[in-house]
Every structure is written in C-alpha cells, then in structure tokens.
N, CA, C and O of each residue as an XYZ file, in Angstrom:
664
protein
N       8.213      9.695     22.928
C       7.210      9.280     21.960
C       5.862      9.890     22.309
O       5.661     10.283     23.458
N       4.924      9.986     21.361
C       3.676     10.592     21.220
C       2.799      9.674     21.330
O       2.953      8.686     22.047
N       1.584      9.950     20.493
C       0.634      8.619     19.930
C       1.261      7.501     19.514
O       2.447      7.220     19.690
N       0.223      6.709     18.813
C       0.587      5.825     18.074
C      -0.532      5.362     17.178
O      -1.668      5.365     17.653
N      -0.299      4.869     15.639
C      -0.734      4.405     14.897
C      -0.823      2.916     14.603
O       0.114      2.528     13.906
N      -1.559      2.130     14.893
C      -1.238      1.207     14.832
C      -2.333      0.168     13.335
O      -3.481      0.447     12.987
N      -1.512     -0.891     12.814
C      -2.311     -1.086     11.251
C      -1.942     -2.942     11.337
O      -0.843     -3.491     11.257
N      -3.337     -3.573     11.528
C      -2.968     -5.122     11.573
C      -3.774     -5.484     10.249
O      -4.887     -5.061      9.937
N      -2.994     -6.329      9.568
C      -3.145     -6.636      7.797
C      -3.821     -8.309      8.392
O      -3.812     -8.732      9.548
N      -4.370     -8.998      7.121
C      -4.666    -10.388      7.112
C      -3.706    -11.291      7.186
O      -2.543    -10.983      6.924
N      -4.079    -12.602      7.575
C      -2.871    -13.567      7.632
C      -2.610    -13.829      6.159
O      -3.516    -14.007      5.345
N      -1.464    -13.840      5.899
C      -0.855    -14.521      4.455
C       0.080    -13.014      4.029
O       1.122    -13.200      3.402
N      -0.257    -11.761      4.330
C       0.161    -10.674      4.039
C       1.335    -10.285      5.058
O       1.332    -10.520      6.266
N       2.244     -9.704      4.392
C       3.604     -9.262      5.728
C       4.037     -7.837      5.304
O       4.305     -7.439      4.171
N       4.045     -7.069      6.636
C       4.771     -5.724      6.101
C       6.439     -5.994      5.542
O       7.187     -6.911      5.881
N       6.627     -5.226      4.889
C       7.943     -5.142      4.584
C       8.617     -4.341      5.573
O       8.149     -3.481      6.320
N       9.848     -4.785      5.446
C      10.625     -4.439      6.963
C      11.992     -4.900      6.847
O      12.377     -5.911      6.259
N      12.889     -3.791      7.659
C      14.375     -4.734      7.788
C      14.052     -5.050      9.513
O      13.242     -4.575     10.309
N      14.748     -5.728      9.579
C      15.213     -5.855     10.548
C      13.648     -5.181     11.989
O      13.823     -4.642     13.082
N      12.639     -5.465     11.454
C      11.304     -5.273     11.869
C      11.111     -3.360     12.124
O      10.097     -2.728     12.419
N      12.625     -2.839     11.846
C      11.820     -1.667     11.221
C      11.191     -1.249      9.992
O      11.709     -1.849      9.050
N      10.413     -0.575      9.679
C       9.660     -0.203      8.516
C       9.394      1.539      7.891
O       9.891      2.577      8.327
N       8.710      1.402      7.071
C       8.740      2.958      6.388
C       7.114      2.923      5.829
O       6.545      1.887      5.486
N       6.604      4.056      5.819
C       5.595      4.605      5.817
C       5.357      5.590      4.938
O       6.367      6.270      4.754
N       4.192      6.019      4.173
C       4.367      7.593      3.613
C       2.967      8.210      4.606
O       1.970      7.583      4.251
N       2.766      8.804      5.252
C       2.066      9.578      6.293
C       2.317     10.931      5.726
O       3.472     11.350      5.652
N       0.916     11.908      5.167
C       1.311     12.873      4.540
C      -0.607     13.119      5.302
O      -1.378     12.395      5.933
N      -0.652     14.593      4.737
C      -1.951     15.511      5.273
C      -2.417     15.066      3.646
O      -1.671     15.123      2.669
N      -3.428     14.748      3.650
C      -4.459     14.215      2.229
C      -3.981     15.837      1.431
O      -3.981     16.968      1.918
N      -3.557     15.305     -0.122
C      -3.162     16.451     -0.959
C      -2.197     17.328     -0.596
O      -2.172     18.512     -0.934
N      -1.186     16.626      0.271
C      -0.259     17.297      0.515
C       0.857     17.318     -0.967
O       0.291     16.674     -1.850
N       2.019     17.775     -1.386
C       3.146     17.134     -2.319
C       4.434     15.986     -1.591
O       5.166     15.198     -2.190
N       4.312     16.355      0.288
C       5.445     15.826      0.924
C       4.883     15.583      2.160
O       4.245     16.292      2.939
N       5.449     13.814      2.189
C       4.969     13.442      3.425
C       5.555     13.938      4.813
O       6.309     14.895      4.638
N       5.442     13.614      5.969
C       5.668     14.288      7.188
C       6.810     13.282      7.048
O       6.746     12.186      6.491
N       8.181     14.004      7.826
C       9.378     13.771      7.870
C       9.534     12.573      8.303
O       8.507     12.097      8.788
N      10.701     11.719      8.308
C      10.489      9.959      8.640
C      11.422     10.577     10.042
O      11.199      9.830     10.995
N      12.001     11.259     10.271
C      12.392     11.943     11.551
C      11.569     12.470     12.914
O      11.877     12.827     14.051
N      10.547     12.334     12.262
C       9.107     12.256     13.451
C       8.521     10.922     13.291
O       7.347     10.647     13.541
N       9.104     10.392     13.009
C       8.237      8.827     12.653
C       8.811      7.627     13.438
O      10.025      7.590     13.238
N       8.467      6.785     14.129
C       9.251      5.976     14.440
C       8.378      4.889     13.889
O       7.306      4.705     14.466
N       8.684      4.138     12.850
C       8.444      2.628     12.682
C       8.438      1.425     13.097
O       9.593      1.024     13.240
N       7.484      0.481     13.419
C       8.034     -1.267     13.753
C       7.246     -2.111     13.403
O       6.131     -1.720     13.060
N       7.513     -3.370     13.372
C       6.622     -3.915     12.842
C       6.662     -5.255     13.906
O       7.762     -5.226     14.457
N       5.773     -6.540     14.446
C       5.979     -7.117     15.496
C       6.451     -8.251     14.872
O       6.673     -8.375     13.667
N       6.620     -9.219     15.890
C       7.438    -10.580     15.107
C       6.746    -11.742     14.053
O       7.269    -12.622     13.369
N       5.099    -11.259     14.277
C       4.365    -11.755     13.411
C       4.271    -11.148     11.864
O       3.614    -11.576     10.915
N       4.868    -10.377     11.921
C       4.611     -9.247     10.725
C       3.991     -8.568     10.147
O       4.379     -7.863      9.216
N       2.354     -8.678     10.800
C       1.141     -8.515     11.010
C       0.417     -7.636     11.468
O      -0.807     -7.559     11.576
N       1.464     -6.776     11.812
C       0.865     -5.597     13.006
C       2.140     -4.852     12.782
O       3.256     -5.344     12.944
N       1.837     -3.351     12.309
C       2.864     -2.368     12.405
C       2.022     -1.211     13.480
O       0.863     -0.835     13.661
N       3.068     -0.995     13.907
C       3.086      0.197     14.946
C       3.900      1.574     14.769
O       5.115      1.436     14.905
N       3.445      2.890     14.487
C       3.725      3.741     13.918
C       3.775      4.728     14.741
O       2.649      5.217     14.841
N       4.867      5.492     15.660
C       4.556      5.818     17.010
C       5.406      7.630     16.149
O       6.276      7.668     15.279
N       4.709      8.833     16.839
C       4.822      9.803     16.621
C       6.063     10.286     17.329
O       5.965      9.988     18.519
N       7.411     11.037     17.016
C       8.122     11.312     17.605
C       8.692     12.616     17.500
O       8.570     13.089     16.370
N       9.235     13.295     18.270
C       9.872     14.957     18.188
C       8.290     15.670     18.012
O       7.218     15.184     18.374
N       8.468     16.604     17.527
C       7.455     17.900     17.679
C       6.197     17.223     16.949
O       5.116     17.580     17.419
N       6.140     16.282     15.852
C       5.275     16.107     15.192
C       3.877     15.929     15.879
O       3.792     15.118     16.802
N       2.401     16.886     15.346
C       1.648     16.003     15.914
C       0.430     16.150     14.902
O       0.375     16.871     13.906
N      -0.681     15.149     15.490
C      -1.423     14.696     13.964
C      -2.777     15.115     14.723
O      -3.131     14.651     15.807
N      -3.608     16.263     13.817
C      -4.950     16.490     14.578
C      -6.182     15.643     13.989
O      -6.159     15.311     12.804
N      -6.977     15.387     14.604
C      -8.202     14.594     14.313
C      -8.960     15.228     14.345
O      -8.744     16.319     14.875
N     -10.723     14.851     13.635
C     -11.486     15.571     13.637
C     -11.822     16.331     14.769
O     -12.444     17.377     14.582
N     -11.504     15.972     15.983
C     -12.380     16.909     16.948
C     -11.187     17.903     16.906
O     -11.406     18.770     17.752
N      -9.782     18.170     16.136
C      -9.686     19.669     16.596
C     -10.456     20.699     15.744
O     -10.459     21.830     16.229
N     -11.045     20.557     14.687
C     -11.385     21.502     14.304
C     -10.785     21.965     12.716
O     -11.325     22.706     11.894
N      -9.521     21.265     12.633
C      -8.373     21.898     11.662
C      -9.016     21.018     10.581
O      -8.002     20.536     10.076
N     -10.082     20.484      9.883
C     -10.176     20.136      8.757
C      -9.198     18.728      8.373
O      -9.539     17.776      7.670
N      -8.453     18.848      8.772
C      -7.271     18.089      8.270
C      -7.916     16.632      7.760
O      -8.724     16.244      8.604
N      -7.807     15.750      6.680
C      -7.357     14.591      6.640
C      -5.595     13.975      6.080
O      -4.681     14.412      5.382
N      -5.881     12.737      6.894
C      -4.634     12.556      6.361
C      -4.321     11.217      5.750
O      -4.807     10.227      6.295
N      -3.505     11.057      4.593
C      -3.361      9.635      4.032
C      -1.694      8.479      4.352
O      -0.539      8.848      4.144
N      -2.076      7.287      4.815
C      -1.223      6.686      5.100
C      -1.184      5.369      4.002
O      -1.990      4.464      3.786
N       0.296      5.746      3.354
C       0.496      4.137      3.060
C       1.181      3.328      3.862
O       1.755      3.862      4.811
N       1.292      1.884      3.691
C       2.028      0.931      4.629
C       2.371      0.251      3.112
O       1.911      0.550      2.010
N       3.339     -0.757      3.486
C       4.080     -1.623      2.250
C       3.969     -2.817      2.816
O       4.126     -3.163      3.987
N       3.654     -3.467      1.774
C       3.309     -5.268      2.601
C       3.649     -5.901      1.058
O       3.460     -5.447     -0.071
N       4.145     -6.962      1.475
C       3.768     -8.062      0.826
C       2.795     -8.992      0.614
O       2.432     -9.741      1.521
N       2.229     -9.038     -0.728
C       0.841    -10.192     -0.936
C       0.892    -11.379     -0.982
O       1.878    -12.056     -1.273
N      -0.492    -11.856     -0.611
C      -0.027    -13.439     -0.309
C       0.471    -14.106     -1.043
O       0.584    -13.474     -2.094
N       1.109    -15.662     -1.190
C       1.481    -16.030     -2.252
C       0.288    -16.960     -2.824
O       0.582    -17.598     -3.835
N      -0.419    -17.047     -2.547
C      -1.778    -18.034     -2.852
C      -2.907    -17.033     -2.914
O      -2.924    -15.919     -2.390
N      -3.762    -17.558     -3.573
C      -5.062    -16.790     -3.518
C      -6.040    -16.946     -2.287
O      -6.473    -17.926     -1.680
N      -6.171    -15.897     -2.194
C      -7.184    -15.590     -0.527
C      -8.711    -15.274     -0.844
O      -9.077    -15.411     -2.012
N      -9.687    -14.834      0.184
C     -10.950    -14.059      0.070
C     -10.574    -12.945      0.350
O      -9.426    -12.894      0.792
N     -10.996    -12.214      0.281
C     -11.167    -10.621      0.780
C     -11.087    -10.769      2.200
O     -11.679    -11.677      2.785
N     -10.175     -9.670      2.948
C     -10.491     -9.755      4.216
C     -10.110     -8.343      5.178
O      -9.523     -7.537      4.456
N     -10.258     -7.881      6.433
C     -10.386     -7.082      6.833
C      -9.358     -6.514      7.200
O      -8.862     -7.297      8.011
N      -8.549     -5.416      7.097
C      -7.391     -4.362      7.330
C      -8.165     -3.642      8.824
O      -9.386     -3.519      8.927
N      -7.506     -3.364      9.534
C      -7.745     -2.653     10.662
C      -6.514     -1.511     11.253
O      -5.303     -1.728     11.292
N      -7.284     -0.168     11.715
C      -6.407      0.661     12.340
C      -6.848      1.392     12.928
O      -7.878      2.008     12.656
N      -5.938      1.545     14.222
C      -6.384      1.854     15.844
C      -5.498      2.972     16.058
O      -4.281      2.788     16.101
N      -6.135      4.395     16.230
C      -5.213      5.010     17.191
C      -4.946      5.503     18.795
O      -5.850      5.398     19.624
N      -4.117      5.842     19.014
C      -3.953      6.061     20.337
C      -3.122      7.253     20.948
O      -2.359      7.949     20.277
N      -3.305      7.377     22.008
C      -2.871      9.252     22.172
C      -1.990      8.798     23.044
O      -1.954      9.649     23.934
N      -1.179      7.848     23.324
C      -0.282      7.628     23.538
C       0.862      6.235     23.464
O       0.504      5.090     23.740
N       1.769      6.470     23.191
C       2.791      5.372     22.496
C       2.700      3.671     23.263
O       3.589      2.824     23.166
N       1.599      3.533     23.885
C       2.053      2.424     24.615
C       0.877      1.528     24.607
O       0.672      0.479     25.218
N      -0.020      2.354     23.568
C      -1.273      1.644     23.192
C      -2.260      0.997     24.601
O      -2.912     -0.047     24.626
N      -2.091      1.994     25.660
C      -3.534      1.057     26.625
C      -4.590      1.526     26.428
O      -4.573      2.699     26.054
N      -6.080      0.781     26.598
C      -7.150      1.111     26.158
C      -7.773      2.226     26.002
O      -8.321      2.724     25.018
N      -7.566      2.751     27.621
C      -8.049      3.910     28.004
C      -7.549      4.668     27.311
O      -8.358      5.571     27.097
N      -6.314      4.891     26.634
C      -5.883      5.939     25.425
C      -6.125      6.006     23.922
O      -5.646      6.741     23.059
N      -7.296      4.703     23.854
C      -7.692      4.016     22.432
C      -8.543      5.639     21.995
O      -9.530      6.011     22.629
N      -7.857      6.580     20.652
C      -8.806      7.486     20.097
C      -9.876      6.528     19.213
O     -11.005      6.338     19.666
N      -9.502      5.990     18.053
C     -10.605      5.616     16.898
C      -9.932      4.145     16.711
O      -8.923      3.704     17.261
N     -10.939      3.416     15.612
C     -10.648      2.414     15.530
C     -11.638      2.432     13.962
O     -12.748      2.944     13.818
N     -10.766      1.661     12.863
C     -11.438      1.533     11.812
C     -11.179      0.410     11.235
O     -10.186     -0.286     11.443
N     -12.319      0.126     10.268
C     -12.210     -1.432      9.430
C     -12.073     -0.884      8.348
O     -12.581      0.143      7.898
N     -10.975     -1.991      7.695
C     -11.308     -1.450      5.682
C     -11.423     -3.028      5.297
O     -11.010     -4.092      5.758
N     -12.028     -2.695      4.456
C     -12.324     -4.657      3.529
C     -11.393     -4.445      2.441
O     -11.472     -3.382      1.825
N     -10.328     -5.496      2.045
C      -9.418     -5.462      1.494
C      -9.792     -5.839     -0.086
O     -10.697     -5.308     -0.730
N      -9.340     -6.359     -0.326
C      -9.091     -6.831     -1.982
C      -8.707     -8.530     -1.747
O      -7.844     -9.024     -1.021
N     -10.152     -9.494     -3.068
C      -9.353    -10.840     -3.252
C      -7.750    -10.584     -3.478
O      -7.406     -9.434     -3.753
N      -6.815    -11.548     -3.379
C      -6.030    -11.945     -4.179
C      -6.010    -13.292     -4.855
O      -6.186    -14.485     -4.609
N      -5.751    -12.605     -5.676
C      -5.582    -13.891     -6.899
C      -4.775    -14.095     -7.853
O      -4.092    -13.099     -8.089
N      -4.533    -15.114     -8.610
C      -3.578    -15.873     -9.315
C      -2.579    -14.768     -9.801
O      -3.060    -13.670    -10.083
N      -1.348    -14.949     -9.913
C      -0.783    -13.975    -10.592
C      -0.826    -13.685    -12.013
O      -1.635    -14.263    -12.740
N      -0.183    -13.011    -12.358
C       0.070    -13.303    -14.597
C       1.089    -14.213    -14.686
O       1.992    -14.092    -13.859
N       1.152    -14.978    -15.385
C       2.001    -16.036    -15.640
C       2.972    -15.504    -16.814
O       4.190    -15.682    -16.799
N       2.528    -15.076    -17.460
C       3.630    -14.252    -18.953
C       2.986    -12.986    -19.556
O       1.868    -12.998    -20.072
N       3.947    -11.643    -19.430
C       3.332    -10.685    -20.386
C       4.757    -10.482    -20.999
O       5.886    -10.609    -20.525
N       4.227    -10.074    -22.383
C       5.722    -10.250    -22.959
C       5.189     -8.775    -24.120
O       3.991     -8.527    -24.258
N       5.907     -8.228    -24.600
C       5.613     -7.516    -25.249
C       6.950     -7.613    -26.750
O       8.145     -7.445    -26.504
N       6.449     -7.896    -28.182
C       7.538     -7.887    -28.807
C       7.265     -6.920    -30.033
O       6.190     -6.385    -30.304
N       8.261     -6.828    -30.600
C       8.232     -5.781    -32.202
C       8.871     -6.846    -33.528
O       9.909     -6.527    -34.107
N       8.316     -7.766    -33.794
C       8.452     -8.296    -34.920
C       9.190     -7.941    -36.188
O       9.916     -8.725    -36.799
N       8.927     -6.616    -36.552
C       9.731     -5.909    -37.271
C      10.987     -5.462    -36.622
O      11.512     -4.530    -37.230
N      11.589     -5.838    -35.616
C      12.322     -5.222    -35.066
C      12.724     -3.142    -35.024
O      13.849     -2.642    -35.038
N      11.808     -2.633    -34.990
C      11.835     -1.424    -35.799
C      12.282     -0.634    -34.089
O      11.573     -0.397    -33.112
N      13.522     -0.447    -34.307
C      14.120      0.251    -33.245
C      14.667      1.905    -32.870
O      15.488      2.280    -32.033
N      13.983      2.555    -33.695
C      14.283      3.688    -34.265
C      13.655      4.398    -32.918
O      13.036      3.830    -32.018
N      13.867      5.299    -32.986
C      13.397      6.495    -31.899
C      12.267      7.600    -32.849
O      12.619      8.033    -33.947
N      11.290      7.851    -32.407
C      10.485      8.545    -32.777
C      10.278      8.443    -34.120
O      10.404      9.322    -34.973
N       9.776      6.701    -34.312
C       9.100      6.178    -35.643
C       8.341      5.617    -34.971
O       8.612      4.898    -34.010
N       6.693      6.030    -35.644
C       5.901      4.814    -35.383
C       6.214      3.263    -35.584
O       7.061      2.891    -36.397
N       5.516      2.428    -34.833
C       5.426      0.790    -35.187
C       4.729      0.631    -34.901
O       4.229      0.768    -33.785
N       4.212      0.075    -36.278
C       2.717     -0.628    -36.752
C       2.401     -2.221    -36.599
O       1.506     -2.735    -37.270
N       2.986     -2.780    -35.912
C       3.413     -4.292    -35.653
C       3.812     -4.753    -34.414
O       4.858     -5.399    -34.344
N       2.975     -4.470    -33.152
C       3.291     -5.234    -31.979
C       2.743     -6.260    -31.365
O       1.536     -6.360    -31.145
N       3.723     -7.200    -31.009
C       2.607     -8.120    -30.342
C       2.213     -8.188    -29.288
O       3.406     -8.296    -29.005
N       1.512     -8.258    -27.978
C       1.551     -8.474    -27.303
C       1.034    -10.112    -26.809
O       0.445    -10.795    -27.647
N       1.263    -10.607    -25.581
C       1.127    -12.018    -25.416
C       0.607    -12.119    -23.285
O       1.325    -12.373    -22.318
N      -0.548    -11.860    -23.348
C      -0.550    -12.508    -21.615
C      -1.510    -13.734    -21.053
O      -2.692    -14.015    -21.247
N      -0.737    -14.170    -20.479
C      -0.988    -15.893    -20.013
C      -1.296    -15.466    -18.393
O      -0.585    -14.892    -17.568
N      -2.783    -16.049    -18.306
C      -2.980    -15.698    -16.998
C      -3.204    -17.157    -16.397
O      -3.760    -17.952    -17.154
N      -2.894    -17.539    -15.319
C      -3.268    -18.956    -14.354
C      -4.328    -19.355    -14.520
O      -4.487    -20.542    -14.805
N      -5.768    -18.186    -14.350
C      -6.456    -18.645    -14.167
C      -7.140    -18.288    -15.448
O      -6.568    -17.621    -16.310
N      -8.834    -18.901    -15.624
C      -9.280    -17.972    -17.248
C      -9.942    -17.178    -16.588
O     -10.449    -17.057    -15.473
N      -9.767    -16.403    -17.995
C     -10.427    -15.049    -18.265
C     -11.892    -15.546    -18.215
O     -12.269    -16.608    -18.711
N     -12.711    -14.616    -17.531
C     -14.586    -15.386    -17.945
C     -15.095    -13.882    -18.274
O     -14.511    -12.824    -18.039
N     -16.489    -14.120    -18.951
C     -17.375    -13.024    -19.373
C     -17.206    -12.074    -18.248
O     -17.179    -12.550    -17.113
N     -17.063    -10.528    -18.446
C     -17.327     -9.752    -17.215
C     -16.001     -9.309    -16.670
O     -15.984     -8.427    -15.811
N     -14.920     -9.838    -17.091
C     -13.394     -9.424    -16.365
C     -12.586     -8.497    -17.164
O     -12.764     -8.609    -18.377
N     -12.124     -8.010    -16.957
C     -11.659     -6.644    -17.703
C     -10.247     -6.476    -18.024
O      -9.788     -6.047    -16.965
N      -9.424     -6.547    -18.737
C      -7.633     -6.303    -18.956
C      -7.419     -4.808    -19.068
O      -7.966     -4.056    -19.875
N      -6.716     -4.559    -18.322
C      -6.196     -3.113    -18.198
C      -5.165     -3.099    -18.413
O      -4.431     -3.443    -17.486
N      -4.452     -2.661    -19.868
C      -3.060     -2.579    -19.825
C      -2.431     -0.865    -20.443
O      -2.848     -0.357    -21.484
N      -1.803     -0.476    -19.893
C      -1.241      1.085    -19.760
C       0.325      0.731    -20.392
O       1.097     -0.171    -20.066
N       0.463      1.738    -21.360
C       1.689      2.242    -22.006
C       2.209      2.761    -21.510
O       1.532      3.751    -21.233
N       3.647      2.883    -20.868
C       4.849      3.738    -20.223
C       5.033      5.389    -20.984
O       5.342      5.788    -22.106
N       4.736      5.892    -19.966
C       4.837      7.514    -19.907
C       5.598      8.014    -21.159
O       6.824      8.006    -21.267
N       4.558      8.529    -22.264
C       5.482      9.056    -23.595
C       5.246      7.763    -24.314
O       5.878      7.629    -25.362
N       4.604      6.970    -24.017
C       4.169      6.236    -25.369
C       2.702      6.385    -25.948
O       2.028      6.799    -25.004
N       1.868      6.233    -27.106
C       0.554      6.233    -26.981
C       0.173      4.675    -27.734
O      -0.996      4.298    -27.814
C-alpha cells in the first residue's frame, strides 16, 4: 500500500458499503475515466463514518508541490440522514503513507456540507388524456408535488424533463 485518503462525513450520514468495503470514483479533474478500482483499495470503519481510501499497485496521486498541475476529483457514496439536520462539516486528510501517522499527515481540508431536509412526500406525474402515442405532442399534463414541509417566499422548485423530452 501507498498513501492514503482518508474522508469523515457527519453523524446521521453512512458511507455505503458491503461488507465495510466501498467504491469511489477518484479521477484527475476533467478526466472521461476514473483511476482503476485495481489501484484502489477501499474501507470504510465500523462507525461508517470514516472511509479510508489507501493507494495500491503503481498508482500514484501528485499534489500541488509536484509541479504537474494536476487536480483531482473524488466522489464518495453515503447515505443521507433520515431526519433533518444543520449543515455540517465533511473533512479530508491525506497521508503519504497507508497507516495514517501524523508525521505522514500531507493536507487536511474542511468542506461545509448541505442542510438536510424533509423529503418529497409525492411527485406523481399523469396524462389525463391518456395520449400514449410516440412522437405526439401532449397538451394536458398534470403534475402533483407534496412536500412535508411548506414551500415559503424565496424557495425555488426545480424540476427537469428526462433526456429527449422538452
């Protein structure tokens, strides 16, 4: 093993995981394909709270001080809370070697997360006319969404049509 990546989420949030291994997309920012899951070794700890992302085989990841420009983007997969939270702090630590002791601590960063809140309770989408035809307009849809909490002045609905519809 190499470095290590390491990413601790808020309480109420859990990485997804079997069996406390996990999956990652770790790619060079604007890449088309992430770095192989064959250089990757995944885990996640028994709290679920802390994934550890340890570099393996030839792979290796340069930071600003080499010089190479490089950034790079990591997703992680978690599950959201089931209750509504405040905003709270994401953290990630790396290390130049797999066993995380201090003295090998490279960087360390904060991100401020996102409230969560209430879910949607019903979006339903229907065609009244039943008009089932393929490449006919319909002039008659309803839509219907029921949210938990209300809507107040200032909040915004964003809703997007599936690829090839307008």
């Amino acid at each position: 093993r190499g470095g290590c990546i390491r990413v601790e989420i808020p309480s109420g949030f859990q990485f997804v995981h079997e069996n406390y291994a996990c999956e990652v997309d770790l790619r060079v920012t604007g890449a088309s394909s992430s770095i192989a899951s064959r250089h990757l070794e995944c885990e996640v700890d028994s709290t679920l709270t802390k994934l550890n992302l340890y570099m393996v085989g030839s792979v290796q990841i340069y930071g600003e001080e080499s010089g190479s420009g490089q950034e790079y983007q990591l997703i992680v997969y978690v599950y959201n809370p089931t209750a509504p939270q405040s905003a709270a702090d994401w953290y990630l630590y790396t290390y130049e070697v797999w066993t995380r002791e201090s003295e090998y601590s490279l960087d360390e960063s904060t991100m401020t997360g996102f409230a969560v809140i209430n879910d949607l309770w019903k979006f339903t989408v229907s065609n009244p006319n039943s008009v089932q035809n393929g490449n006919v307009d319909v002039t008659d849809v309803t839509i219907v969404l029921n949210f938990r909490d209300n809507v107040k002045d200032g909040d915004q609905i964003i809703v997007y049509a599936p690829v090839g519809f307008d």
